[in-house]
N, C-alpha and C positions, 0 to 999 in steps of 0.2 A: 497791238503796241508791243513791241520787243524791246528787252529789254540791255542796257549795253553790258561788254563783257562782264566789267570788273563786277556786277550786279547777277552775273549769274548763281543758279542755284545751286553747282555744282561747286564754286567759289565757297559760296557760303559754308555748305558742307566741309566742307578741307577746313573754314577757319574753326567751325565750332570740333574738329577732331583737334588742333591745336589747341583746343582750349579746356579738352574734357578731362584733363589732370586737376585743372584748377574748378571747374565743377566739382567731380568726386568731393573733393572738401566739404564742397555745401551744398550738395545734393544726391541721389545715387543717381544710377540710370543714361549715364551718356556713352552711349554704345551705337554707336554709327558706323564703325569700319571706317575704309581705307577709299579713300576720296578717289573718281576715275579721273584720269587723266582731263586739261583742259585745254586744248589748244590755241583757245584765244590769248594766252600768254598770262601773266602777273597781275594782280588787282592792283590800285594804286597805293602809295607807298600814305597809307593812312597812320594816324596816331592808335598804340597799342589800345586794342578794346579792352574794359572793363567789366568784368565778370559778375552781374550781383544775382542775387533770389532771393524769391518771397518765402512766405511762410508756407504756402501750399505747393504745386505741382507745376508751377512754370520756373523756368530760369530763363534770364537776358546776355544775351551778349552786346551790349552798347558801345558803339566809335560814334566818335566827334567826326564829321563829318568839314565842321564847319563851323567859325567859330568869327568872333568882333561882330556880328548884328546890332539891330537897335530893335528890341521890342519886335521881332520876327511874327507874324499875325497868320497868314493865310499861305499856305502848303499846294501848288497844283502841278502834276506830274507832266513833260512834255514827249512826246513820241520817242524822242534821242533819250530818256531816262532819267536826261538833267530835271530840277525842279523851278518851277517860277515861286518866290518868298516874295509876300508884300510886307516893310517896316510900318510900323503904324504911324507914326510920329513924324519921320523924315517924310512921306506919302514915296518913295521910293517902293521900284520892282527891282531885286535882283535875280538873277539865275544862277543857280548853283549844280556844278557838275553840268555833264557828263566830263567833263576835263579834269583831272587832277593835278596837284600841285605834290607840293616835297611837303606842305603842311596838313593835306584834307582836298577838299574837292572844291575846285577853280570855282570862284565867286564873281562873278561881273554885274556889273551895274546895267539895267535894262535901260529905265526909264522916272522919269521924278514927274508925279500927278501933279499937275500944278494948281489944281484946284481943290487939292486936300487943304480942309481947313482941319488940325490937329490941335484937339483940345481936350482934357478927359482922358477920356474913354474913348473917346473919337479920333478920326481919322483914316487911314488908308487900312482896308481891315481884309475882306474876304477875297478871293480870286480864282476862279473858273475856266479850265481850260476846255474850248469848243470839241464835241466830238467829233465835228471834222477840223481839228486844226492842220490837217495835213494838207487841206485844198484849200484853207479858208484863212489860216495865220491869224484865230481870232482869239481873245482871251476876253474874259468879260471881269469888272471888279465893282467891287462892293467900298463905297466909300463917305466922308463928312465933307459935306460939301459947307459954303456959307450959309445957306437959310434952311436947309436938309442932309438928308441923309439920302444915297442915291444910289443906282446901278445904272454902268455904262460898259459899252462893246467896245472893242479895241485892235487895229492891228499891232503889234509891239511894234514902241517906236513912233507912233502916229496918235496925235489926238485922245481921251476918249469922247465917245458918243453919248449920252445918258439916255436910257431907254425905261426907265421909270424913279419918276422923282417924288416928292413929300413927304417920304418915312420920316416921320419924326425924329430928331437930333437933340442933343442937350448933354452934361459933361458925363452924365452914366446912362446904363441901359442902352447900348446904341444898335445892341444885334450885332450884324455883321457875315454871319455864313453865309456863302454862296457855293451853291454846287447841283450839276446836272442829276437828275435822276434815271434809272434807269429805261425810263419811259422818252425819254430825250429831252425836257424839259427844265428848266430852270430855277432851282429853289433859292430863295432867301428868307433871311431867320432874321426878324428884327426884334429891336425892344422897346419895353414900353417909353422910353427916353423921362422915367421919373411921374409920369403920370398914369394913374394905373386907372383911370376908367377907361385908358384906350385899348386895354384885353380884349372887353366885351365888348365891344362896339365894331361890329361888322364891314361900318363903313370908313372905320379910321387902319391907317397902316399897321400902325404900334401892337407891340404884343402878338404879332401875326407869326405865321410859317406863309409866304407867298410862294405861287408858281407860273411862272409867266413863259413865255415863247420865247427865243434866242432875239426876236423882236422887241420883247419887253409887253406883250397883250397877253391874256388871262388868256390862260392855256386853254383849251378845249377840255371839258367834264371835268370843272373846276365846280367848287359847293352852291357859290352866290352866286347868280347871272353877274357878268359882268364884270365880275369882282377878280385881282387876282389871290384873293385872301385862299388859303388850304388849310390852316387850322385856326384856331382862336384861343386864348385864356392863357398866352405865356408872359410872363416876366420879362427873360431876358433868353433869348436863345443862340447860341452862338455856335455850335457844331451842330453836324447834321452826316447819317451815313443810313447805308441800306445793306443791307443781308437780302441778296433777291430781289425780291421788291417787296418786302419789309422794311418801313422808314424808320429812321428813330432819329432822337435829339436829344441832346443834354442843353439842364436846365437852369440858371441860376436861383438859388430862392432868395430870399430874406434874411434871417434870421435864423431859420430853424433847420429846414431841409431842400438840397439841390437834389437835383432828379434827371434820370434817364427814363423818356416815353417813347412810347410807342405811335407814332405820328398815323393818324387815317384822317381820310378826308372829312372835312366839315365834323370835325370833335371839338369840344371845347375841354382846356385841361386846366381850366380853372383860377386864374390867379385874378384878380388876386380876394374870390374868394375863399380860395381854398392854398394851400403852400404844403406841399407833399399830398398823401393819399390823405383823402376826405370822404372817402367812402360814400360818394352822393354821386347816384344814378344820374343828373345834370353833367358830372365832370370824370374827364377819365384819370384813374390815378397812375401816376408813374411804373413802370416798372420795377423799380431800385429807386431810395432815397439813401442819400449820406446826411448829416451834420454837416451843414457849412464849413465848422473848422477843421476836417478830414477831406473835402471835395473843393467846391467852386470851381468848376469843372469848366473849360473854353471848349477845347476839339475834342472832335468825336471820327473817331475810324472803327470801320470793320472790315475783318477777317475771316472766312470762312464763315462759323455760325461762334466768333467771337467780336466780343465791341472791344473795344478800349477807348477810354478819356484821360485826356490831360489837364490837371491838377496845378489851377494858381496858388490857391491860401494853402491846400493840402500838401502842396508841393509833393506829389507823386502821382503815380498812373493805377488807372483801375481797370481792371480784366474782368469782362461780366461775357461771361459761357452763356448760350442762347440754346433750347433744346429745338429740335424740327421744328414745332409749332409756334417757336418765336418766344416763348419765353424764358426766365432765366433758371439756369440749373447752378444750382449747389449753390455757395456766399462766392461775390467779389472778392475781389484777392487785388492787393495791392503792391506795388514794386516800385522800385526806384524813389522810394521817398525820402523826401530830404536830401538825395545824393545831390541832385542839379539845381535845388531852389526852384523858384513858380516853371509849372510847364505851362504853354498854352495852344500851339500849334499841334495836330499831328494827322497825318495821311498816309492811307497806305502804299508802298509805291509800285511797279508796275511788277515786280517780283517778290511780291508779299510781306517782303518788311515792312516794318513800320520807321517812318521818320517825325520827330518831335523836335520841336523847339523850346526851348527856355525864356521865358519874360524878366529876367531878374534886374533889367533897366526900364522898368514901367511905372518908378515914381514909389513901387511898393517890394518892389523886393532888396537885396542885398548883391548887387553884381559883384562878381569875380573877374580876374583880370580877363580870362578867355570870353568873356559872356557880352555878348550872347549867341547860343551854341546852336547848333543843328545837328541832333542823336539819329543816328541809325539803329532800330535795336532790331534783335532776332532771336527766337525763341527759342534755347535747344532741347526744349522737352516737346516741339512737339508746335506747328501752327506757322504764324510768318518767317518768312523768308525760306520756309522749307521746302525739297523741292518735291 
């Protein structure tokens, strides 16, 4: 997948040497040199990035990309570099970029689910682009139907198709992630929809990590015969990324502690009798827990051997470093908080940035007049977007 000019890595370099005057101020170390020439001509005429840093060793460089959403939900990259955004609310797909405009990058309207029923929590949520969408023009979504919560195939434009229905629905906990693994198959991240004996319960959807065939049938060397169930014991899952083929997921809790795990087959991670590490040989603990009111985490992307999530109630993004063997080195470090209000979207895109969304019209946050936004960010210490 190639990615289009204005996104190259070469591009990137040039803006973050623009911008290493205003680094120095609040960080040292931005010594990149003298950008090589680009022949594919001028990025688009985007709104001036926003320079911030955390307290440790990353800095961002964040553009608005994109801006007037409604509750922007699910991030999926297309072969041209544009991105498919699902609204949750409206059940609208838009496509954003490869085109750009005098304000950010061309916004068109795809297609409206008409069988989004939006309620809650619920409605038009996760979205998956086929690895062959180049022969195939297929997208798969995750979405609140009338009596469930469902997944269906699609060509944009057409129908969709549901290829596996009865996840349980209700106005919270509705899940939502969907996204291929790197084995070719098809994950979704559901929630317990407010009843939580369906964690434990093998043969109900709820509380699940599923993996199903681009058919919707329980993939091949799946845990349960039969079953498309791949893990058990979560709350509420809603992002989902892989390092390799190491899975992870970020987790809602309760009360006390939201959590990033380490996903394997047939584990159970305990909820709900357990909410964070529980230290019981039965359940596996998280890798990283926050404080609900620092986290509530929706998406989850990775980079190299880094994750990042994006932060509704926390309202910022966490950076958890992964060493070889997958697990975390040194503290998460957190950035951009508070700047944009609730994040909940982010993916990474075909040249290593990360692109994040803002929820700040989901009933619980404070919108601004721009909102709701689509961030481009890039790291100039070092990681996405780098070439």
């Amino acid at each position: 997948m190639s990615a289009p000019s204005y996104l190259r890595a070469r591009q990137v370099r040039a803006a973050l040497v623009a911008s290493c005057a205003t680094l120095l101020l609040i960080a040292s170390g931005c010594s990149l040199g003298d950008p090589e020439p680009d022949p594919a001509g001028e990025p688009p005429n985007l709104p001036r990035p926003t320079v911030t840093a955390g307290d440790g060793d990353k800095e961002i460089v964040a553009t608005v990309l994109a801006q007037g959403l409604r509750v922007p939900w699910g991030i999926a990259f297309l072969p041209d570099g544009g991105a498919l955004v699902t609204e949750r609310d409206s059940g609208r797909i838009v496509q954003v970029g490869p085109e750009s405009t005098a304000d950010g990058l061309k916004i068109a309207g795809v297609q409206t689910i008409g069988d989004v029923v939006a309620s809650g929590e619920g409605g038009l949520l996760g979205i998956a682009v086929s690895p062959e969408f180049a022969q195939n023009r297929t997208v798969f979504v995750y979405y609140t139907a009338e009596r469930d919560n469902r997944v269906a195939r699609m060509r944009l434009g057409e129908e969709p198709t549901p290829i596996l229905t009865g996840i349980p629905k209700a106005g919270i906990h509705n899940g939502g992630g969907l996204a291929f693994g790197p084995d070719g198959q098809l994950y979704a991240s559901t929630g317990d929809a407010g009843k939580t004996d369906q964690s434990q319960d093998v043969k109900q959807l709820g509380g699940k990590i599923l993996r199903i065939t681009p058919e919707g049938k329980p993939a091949p060397g799946n845990p349960f015969p039969d079953s498309p169930v791949w893990s058990l014991g979560h709350r509420n899952v809603q992002g989902m990324a892989w390092v390799g083929e190491r899975m992870y997921a970020v987790e809602f809790g309760q009360n006390t502690w939201d959590e990033i795990n380490q996903i394997t087959k047939g584990k159970n991670y305990g909820w709900p009798e357990v909410e964070g590490r529980g230290d019981d040989d039965k359940y596996v603990d998280p890798i990283v827990q926050w404080s609900t009111d620092e986290a509530s985490c929706s998406g989850l992307a990775a980079t190299e051997r880094m994750l990042a999530t994006a932060c509704l109630r926390g309202q910022r993004l966490w950076l958890v470093e992964l060493t070889e063997t997958g697990t975390v080195l040194g503290q998460p470090q957190d950035l951009l908080t508070e700047r944009y209000g609730r994040l909940r979207g982010i993916a990474a895109a075909p040249d290593g940035s990360l692109w994040v969304s803002t929820s700040n019209h989901d009933g619980r946050g404070q919108p601004a007049p721009e909102d709701d936004r689509l961030l481009r960010l890039v790291f100039a210490g070092g990681g996405a977007g780098r070439g």
